[in-house]
Every structure is written in C-alpha cells, then in structure tokens.
N, C-alpha and C positions, 0 to 999 in steps of 0.2 A: 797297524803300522809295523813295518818292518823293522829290527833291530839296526839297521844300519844307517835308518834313516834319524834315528837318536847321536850318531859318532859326525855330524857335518856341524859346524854353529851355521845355526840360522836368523833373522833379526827376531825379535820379540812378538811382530805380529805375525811373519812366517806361522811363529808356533803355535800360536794364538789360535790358527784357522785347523790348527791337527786335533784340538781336542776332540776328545770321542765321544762326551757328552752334551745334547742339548736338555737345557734349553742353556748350559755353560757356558759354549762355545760363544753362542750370539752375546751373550753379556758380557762375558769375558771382553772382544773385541767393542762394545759398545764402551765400556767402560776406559780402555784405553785410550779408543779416542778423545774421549771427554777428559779423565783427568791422568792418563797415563803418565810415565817418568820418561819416557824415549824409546826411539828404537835399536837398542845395542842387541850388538851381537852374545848371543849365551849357546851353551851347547845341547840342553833340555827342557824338554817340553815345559816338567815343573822347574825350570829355574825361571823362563821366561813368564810363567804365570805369577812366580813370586815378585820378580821386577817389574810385571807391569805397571800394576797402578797400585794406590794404596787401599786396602782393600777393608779397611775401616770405614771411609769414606765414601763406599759403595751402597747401593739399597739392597743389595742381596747381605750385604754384613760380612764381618769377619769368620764367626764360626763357619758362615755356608762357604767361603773360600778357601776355607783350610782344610775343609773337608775332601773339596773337589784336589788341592793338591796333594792330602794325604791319599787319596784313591790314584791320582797318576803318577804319585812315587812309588808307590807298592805295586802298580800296572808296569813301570820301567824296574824296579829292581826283581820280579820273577821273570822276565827277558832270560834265560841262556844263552848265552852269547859260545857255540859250539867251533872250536877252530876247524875251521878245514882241512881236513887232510887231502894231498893232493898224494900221486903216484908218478914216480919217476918213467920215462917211456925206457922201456926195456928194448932189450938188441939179440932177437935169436942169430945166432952164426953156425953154420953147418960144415964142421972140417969133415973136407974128405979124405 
C-alpha cells in the first residue's frame, strides 16, 4: 500500500478489504458484517479496524485483534512520508 493511500478517509469497510493479512482480512470483514458498529468515515487502516466491531465478541478474541492492529500501526508508523522536491523551470537567455 502506497503511503498516500493512508492521507484519503475512507469508510470502515473500504479499509477492511486493504488489510495485508489473511486469513485477517476475511474475518475482519466477516465480523463486521455480523456485528460491526457502521460504516463511518476514519482516515486509517488501524483506526477503521479499531471501530469496526467489538472485538471481544469475536471468535478470533481480543488478544488476536490487538495484535493484528498493533502490527498495522507499526506497518503505518515506519511509512516515511519524503516531501517532494520539485525544481523550478529555469530560462537560459543569450545576450548578444
């Protein structure tokens, strides 16, 4: 995933479908639908997996979802986010 695709909000299940692990991703999204909170708008991958659903209430359990979002907040906080530098166009002129 490209870092830039982290800076757009997208709704909860958008994010849902970007996870980078299975068998996560399918649970993650299975879970939602069954007892998710909504589909609001949030700006990262791990915020939207924190708001999905309650993840006590899951078969995969809490520890195993905290895990998967301690791995995707440590996957988005080593992202370097490098500014671009751009270059101004330059103007040769030839006095004769």
């Amino acid at each position: 995933m490209r870092h830039t695709e982290y800076l757009a909000p997208r709704t909860i299940e958008e994010w849902l479908h970007l996870i980078p692990y299975e068998p996560a991703r399918q649970q993650a999204l299975d879970n939602f639908k069954i007892i998710g909170f909504g589909n609001s708008l949030v700006y990262t991958l791990y915020d939207a997996l924190h708001f999905a659903f309650p993840w006590h209430n899951t078969p995969e359990g809490k520890e195993y979802w905290s895990k998967i979002y301690t791995a995707i907040k440590r996957s988005y906080h080593s992202i370097k986010l490098k500014p671009q530098i751009t270059q101004e166009p330059t103007t040769m002129c030839m006095v004769n």
